[in-house]
VEXGUNU-36954 format. One record per residue (C-alpha): x, y, z; residue in three letters. Coordinates in steps of 0.05 Angstrom, whole numbers. Layout:
N
<r X="X" Y="Y" Z="Z" res="ala"/>
...
END
This chain:
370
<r X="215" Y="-364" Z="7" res="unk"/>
<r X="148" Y="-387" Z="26" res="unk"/>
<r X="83" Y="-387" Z="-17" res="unk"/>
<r X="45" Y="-324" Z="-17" res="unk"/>
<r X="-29" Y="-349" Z="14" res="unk"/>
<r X="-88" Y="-305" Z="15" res="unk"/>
<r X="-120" Y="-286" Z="80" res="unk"/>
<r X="-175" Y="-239" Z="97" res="unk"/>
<r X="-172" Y="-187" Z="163" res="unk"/>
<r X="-239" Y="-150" Z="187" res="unk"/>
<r X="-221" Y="-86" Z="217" res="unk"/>
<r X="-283" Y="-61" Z="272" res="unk"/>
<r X="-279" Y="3" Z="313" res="unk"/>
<r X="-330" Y="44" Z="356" res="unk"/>
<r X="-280" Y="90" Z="395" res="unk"/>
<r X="-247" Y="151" Z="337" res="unk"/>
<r X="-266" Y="105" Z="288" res="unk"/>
<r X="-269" Y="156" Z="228" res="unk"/>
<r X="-200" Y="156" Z="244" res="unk"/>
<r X="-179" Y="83" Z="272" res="unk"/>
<r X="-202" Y="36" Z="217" res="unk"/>
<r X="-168" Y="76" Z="160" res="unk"/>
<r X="-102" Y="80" Z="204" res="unk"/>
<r X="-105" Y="10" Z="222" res="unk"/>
<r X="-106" Y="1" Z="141" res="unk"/>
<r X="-48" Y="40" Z="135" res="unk"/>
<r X="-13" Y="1" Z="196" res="unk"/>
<r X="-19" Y="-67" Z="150" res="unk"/>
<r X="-6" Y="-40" Z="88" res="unk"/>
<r X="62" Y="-23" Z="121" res="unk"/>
<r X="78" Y="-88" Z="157" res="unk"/>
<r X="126" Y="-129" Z="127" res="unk"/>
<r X="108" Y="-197" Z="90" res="unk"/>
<r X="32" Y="-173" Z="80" res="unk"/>
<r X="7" Y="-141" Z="13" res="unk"/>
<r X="-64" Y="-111" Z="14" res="unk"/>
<r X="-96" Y="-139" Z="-53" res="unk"/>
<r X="-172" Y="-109" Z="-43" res="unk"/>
<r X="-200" Y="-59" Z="0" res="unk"/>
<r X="-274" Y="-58" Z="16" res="unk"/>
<r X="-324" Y="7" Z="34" res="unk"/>
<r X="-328" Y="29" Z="107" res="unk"/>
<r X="-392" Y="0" Z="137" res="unk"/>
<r X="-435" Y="21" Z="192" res="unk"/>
<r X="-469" Y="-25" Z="247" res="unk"/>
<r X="-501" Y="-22" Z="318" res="unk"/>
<r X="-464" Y="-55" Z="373" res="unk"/>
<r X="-480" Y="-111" Z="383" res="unk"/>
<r X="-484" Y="-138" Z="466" res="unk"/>
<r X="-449" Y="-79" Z="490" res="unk"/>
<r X="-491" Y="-23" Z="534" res="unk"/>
<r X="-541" Y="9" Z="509" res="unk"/>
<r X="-512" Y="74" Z="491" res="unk"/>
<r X="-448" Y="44" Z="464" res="unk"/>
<r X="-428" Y="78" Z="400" res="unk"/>
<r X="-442" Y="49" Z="336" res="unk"/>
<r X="-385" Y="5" Z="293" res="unk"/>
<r X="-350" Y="18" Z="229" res="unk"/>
<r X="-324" Y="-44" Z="204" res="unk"/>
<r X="-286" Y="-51" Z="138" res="unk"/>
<r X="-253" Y="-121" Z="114" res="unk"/>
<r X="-183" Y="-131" Z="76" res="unk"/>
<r X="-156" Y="-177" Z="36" res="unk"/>
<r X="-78" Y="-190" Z="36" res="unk"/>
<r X="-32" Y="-239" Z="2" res="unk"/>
<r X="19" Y="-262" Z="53" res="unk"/>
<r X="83" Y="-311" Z="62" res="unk"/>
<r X="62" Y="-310" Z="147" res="unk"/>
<r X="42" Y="-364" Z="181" res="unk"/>
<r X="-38" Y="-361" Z="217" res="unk"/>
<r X="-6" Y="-351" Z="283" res="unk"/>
<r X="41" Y="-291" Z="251" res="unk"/>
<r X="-1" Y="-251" Z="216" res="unk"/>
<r X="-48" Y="-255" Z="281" res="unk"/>
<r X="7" Y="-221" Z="310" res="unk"/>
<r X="12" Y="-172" Z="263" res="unk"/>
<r X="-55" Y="-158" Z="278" res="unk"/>
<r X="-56" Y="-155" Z="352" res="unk"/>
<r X="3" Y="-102" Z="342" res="unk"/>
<r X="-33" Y="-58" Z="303" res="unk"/>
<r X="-84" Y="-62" Z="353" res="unk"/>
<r X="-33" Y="-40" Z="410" res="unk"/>
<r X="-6" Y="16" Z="372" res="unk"/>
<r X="-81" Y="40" Z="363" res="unk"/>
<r X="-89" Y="39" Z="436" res="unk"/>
<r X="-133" Y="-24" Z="442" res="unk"/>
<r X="-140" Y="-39" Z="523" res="unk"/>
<r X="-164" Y="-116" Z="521" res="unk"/>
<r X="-214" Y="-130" Z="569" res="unk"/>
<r X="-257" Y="-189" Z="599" res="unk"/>
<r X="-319" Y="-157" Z="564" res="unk"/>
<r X="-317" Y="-180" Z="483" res="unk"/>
<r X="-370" Y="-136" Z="474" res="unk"/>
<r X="-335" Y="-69" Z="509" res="unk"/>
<r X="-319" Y="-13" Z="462" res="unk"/>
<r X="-251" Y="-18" Z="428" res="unk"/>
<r X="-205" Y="37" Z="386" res="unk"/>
<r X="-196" Y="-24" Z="334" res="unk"/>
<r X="-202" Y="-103" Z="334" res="unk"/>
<r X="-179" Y="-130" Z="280" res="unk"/>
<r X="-191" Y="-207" Z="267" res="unk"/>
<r X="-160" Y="-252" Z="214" res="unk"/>
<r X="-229" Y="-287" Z="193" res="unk"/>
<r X="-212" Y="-331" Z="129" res="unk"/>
<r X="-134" Y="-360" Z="120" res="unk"/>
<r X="-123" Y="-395" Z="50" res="unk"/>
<r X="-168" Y="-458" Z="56" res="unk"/>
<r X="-155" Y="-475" Z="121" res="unk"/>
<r X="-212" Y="-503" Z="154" res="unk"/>
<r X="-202" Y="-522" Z="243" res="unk"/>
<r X="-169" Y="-485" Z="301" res="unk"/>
<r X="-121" Y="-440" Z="311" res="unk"/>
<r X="-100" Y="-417" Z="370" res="unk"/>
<r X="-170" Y="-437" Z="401" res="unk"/>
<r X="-200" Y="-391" Z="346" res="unk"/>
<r X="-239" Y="-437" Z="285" res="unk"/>
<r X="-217" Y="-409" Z="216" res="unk"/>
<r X="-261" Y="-391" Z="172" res="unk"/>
<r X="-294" Y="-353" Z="231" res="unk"/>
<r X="-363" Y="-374" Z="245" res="unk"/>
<r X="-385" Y="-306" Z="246" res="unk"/>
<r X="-371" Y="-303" Z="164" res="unk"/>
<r X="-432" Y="-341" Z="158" res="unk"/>
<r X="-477" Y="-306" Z="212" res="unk"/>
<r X="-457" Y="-238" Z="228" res="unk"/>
<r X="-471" Y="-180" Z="182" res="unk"/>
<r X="-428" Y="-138" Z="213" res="unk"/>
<r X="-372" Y="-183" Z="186" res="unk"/>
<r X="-413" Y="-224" Z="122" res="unk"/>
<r X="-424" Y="-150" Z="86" res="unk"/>
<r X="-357" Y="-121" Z="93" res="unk"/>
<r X="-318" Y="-182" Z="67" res="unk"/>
<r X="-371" Y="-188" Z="11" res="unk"/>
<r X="-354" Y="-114" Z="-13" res="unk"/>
<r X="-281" Y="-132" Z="-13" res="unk"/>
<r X="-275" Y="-199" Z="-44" res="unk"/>
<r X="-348" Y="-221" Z="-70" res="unk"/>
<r X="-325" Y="-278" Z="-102" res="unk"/>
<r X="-294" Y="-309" Z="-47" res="unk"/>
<r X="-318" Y="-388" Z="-27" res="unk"/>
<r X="-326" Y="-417" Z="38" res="unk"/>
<r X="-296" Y="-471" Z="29" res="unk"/>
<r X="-345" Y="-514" Z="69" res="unk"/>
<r X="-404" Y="-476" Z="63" res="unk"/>
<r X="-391" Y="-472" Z="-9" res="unk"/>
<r X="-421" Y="-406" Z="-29" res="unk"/>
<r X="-391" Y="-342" Z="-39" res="unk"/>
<r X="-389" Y="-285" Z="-1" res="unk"/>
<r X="-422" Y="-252" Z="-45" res="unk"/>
<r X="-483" Y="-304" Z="-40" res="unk"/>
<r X="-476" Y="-299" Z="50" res="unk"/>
<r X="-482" Y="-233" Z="51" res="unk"/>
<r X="-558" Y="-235" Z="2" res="unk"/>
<r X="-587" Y="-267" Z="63" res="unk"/>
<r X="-567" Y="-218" Z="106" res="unk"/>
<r X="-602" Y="-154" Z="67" res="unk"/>
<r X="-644" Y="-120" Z="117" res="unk"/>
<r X="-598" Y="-128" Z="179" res="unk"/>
<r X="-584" Y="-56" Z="175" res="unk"/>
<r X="-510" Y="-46" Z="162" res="unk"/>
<r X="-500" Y="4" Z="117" res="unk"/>
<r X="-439" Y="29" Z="74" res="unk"/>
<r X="-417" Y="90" Z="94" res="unk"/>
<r X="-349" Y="106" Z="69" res="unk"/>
<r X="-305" Y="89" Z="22" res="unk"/>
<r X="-229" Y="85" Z="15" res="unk"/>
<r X="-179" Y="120" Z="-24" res="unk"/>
<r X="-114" Y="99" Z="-23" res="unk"/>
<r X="-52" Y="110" Z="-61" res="unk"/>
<r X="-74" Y="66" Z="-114" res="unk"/>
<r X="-140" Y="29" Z="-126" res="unk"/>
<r X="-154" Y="-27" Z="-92" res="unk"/>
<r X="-225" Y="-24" Z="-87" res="unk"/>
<r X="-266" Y="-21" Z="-152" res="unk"/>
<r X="-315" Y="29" Z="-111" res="unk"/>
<r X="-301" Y="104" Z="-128" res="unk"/>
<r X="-291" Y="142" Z="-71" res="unk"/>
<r X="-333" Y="206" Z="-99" res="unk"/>
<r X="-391" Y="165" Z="-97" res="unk"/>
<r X="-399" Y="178" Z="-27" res="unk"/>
<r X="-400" Y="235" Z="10" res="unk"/>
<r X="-355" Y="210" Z="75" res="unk"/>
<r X="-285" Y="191" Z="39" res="unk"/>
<r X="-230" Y="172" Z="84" res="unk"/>
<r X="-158" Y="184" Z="60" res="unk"/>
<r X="-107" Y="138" Z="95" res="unk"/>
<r X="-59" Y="175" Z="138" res="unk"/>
<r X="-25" Y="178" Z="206" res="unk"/>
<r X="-52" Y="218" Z="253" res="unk"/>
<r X="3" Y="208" Z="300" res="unk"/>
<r X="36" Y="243" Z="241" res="unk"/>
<r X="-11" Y="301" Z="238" res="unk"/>
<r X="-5" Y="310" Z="306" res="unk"/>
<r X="76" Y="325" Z="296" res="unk"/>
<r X="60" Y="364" Z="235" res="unk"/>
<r X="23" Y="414" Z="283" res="unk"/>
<r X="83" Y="413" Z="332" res="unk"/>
<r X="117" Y="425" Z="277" res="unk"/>
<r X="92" Y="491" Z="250" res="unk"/>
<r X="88" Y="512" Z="322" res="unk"/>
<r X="162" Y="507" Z="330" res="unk"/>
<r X="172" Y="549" Z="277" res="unk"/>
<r X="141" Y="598" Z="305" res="unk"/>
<r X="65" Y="598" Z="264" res="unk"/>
<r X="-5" Y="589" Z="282" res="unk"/>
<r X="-27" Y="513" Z="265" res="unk"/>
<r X="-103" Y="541" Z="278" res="unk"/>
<r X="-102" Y="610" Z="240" res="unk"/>
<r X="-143" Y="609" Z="177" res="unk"/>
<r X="-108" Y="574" Z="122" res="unk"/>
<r X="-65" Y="534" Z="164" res="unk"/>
<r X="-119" Y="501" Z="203" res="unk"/>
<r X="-123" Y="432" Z="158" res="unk"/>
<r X="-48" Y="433" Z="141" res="unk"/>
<r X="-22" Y="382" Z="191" res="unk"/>
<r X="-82" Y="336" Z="159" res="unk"/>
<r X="-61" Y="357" Z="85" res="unk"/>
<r X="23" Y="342" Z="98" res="unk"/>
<r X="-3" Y="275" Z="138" res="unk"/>
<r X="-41" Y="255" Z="86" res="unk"/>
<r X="15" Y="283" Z="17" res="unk"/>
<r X="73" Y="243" Z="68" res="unk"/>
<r X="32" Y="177" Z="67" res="unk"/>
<r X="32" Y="182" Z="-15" res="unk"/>
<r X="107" Y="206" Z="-15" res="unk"/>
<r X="126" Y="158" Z="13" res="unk"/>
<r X="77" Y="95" Z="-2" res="unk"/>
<r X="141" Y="63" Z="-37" res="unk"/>
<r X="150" Y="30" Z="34" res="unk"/>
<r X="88" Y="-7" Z="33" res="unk"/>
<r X="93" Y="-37" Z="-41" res="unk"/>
<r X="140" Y="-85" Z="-68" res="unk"/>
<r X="164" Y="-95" Z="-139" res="unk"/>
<r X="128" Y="-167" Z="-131" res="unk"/>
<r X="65" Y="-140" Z="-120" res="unk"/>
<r X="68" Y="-74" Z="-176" res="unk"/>
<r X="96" Y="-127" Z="-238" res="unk"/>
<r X="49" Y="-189" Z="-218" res="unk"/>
<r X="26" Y="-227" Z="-275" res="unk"/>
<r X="58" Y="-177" Z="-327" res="unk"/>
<r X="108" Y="-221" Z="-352" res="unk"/>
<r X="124" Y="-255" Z="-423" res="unk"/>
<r X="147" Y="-307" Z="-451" res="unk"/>
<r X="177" Y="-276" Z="-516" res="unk"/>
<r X="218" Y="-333" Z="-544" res="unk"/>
<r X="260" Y="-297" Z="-603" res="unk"/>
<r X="256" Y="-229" Z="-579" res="unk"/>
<r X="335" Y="-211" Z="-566" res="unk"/>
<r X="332" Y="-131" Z="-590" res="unk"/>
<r X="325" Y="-76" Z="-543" res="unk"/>
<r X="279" Y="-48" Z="-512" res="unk"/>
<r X="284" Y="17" Z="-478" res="unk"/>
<r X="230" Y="69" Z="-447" res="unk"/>
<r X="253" Y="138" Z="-436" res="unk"/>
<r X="218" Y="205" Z="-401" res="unk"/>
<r X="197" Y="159" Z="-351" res="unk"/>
<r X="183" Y="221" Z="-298" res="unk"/>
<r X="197" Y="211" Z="-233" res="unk"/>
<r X="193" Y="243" Z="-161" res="unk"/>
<r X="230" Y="227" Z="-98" res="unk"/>
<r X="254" Y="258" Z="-36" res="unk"/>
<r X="321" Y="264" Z="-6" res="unk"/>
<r X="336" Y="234" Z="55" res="unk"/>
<r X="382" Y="276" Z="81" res="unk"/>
<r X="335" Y="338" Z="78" res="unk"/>
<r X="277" Y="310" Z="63" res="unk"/>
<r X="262" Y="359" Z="8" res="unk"/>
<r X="236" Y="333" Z="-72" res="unk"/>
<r X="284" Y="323" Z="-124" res="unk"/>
<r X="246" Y="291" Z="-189" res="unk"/>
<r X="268" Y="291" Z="-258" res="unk"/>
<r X="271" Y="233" Z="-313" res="unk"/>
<r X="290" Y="168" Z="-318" res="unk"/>
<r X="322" Y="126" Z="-383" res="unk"/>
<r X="312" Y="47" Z="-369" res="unk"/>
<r X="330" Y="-6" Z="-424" res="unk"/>
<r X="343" Y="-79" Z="-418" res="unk"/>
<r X="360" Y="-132" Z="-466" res="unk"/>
<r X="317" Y="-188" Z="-463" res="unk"/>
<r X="336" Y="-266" Z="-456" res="unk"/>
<r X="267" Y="-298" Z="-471" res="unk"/>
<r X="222" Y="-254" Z="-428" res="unk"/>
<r X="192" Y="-183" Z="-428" res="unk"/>
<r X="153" Y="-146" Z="-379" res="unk"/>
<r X="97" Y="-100" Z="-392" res="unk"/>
<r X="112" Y="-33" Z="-416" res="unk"/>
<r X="75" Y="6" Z="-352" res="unk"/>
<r X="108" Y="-36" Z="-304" res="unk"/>
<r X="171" Y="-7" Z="-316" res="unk"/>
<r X="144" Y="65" Z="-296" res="unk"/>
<r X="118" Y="34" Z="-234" res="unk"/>
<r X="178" Y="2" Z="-211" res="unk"/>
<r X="209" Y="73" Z="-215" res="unk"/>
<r X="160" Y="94" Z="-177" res="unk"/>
<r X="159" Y="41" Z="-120" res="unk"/>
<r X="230" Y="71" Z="-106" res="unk"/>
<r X="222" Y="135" Z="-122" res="unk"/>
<r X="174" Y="140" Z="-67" res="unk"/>
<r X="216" Y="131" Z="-8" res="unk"/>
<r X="263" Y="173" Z="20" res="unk"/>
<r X="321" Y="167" Z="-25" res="unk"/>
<r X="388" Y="187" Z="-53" res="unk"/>
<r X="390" Y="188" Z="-126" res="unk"/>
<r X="447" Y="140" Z="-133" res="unk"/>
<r X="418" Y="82" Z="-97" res="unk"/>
<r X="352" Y="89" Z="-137" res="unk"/>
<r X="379" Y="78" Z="-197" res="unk"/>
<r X="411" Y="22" Z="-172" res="unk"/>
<r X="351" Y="-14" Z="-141" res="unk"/>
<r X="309" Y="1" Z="-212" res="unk"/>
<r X="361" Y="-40" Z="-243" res="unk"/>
<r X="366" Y="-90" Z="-197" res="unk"/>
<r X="302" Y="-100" Z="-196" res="unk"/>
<r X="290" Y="-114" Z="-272" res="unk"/>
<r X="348" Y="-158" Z="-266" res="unk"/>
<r X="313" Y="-202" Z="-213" res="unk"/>
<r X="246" Y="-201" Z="-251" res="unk"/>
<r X="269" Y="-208" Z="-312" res="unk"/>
<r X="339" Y="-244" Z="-319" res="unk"/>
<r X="352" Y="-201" Z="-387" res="unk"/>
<r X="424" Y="-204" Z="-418" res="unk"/>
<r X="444" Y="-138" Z="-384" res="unk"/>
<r X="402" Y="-80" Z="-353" res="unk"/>
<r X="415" Y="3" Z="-362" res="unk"/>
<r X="386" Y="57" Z="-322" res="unk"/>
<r X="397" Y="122" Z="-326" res="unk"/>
<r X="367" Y="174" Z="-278" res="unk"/>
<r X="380" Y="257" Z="-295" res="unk"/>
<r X="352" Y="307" Z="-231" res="unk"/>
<r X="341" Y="367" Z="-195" res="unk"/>
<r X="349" Y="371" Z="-122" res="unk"/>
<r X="318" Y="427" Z="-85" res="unk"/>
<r X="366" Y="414" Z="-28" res="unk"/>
<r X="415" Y="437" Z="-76" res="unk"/>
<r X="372" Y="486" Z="-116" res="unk"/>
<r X="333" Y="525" Z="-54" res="unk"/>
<r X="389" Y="517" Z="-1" res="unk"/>
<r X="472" Y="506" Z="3" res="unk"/>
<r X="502" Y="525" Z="-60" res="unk"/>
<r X="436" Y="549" Z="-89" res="unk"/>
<r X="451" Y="529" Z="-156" res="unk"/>
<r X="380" Y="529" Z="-191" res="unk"/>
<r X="400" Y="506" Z="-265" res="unk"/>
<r X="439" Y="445" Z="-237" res="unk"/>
<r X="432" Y="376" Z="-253" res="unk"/>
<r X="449" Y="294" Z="-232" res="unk"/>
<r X="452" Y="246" Z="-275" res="unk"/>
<r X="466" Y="176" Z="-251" res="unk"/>
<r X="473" Y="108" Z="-286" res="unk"/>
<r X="473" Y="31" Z="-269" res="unk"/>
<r X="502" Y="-13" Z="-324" res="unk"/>
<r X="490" Y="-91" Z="-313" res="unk"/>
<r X="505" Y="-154" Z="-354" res="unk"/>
<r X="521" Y="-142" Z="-434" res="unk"/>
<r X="516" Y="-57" Z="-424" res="unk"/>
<r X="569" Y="-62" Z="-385" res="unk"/>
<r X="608" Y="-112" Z="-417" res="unk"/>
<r X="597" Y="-92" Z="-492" res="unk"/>
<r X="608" Y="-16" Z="-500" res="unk"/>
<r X="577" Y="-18" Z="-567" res="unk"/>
<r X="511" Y="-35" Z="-536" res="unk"/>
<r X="520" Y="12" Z="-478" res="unk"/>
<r X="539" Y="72" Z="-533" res="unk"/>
<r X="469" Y="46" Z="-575" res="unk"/>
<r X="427" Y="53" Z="-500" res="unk"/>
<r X="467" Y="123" Z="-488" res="unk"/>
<r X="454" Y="143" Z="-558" res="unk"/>
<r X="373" Y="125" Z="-558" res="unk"/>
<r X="371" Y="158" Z="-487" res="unk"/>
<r X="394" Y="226" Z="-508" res="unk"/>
END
């Protein structure tokens, strides 16, 4: 596998922008091989050599952590672009729906693709400097030498504003989003659109009171539901594991609640979830073992395979002696529909290395578990 390399996207829009620049967001955070590490606020600019009365910019800037090449994550980005209905045009000034531009890659200083990396405008541009400051502050030019932090000082007074802020599913940006008044929620709104469909199919009212924000509401709860897509175990257990030379006991966390949906009717099931391990000179920390249950658990899922991929994730991370999971649930595709059986239950289990092997250690785990 190739090294992970840092790289940092700006994402500009004038055309539904309240709208474009937090979808494109979403678009990356679900492309394969590219992690979002830092999220910066949603700033605000004039446009800049366009007509007069062009709309004004939001521009935002990402950071991601990537095992692509230059010329393949630029073609990540130019798909997200097409699937937010950007028409390219001889006029680099013309209003656009989204333009996104990979703008610093690792250290790489010359041209790619007829583009020079870092992009000059880093250094000149506001537009760009201010947004990449807010998102990684720290970050060095490496030939200019200063941070982004330091560019963007000289720029104060160009006008470009922060207007928004991000939430996503989990904090990437150490700005709140209630500190501003405009907070944009990542969501699809080709999704909302279908949600609206939706209700109309069945036969409601998508614009009578108390229905009239639902498609947004579903687009947005769907996008958190199922954010398990665009997170890997990689990027939830990061630095949060130890060398514990000596430490051979084992170690279990139970009531680890969890949430899911079935893929076959696409309706919750959730319950708790038993994981223990038995460690061969490493541990991990104690709240990434929730969070890998979680990074499956929000997916569409059967609860069989889940349990499985917890365990085989711990294995990979971890290389213990042997692995248990345990996973008990209710299914409201069982529970609302079918058999209706409302006080029913599933419990699953994946046994690996020594709990499988050694069923005095696998009666200790089912014993603690209880």
């Amino acid at each position: 596998m190739a090294d992970q390399v840092p790289a940092v996207i700006t994402i500009g829009s004038n055309i539904e922008k309240e709208r474009n620049v937090p979808e494109a967001i979403r678009l990356l955070r679900r492309a394969p091989n590219v992690t979002i590490t830092q999220v910066g606020r949603i700033f605000e600019s004039v446009s800049i050599g366009g007509p007069e009365d062009a709309p004004e910019f939001f521009n935002a800037a990402v950071v991601v952590s990537t095992d692509l090449s230059y010329e393949q994550l630029r073609d990540v980005t130019r798909a997200v672009e097409d699937e937010l209905g950007r028409v390219r045009t001889d006029d680099p000034n013309a209003p656009r729906t989204a333009d996104l531009d990979v703008v610093y890659y690792d250290d790489f200083v010359g041209e790619h693709g007829g583009k020079m990396i870092p992009d000059p405008d880093v250094l000149t541009a506001a537009h760009v400097a201010l947004p990449i400051a807010d998102a990684a502050p720290d970050l060095v030019h490496p030939t200019d030498g200063r941070t982004a932090s330091e560019i963007a000082e000289q720029m104060e007074g160009s006008g470009v504003r922060p207007v928004m802020a991000i939430h996503l599913s989990r904090p990437y940006s150490s700005h709140r989003p209630e500190d501003f008044d405009d907070v944009s929620d990542v969501y699809s709104p080709r999704l909302e659109a279908l949600v609206r469909q939706q209700l109309i199919e069945i036969g409601e009212d998508p614009e009578r009171e108390g229905l009239e924000r639902t498609p947004l509401r579903v687009a947005k709860a769907m996008d958190y539901l199922t954010s398990g897509y665009a997170t890997s175990v990689k990027e939830i257990v990061n630095d949060a594991i130890f060398d514990a030379e000596g430490a051979e006991e084992m170690v279990v966390v139970r009531d680890i609640e969890f949430y899911s949906m079935c893929e076959h009717h696409m309706l919750p099931f959730f319950g708790n979830a038993a994981v223990g391990y038995l460690p061969k000179g490493k541990i991990i920390g104690l709240s990434k073992i929730a969070r890998i249950v979680d990074v499956f658990a929000r997916r569409l899922q059967v609860q069989e395979r889940l349990t499985n991929q917890v365990a085989a994730a711990l294995e990979e991370c971890l290389e213990p002696y042997g692995v248990a999971v345990v996973l008990e649930g209710k299914h409201l595709c069982m529970m609302m529909r079918g058999v209706q059986k409302q006080e029913s239950a599933m419990v699953t289990s994946a046994m690996r290395g020594t709990f499988k092997d050694n069923p005095g250690t696998r009666s200790e785990f089912l014993e603690l578990v209880k």
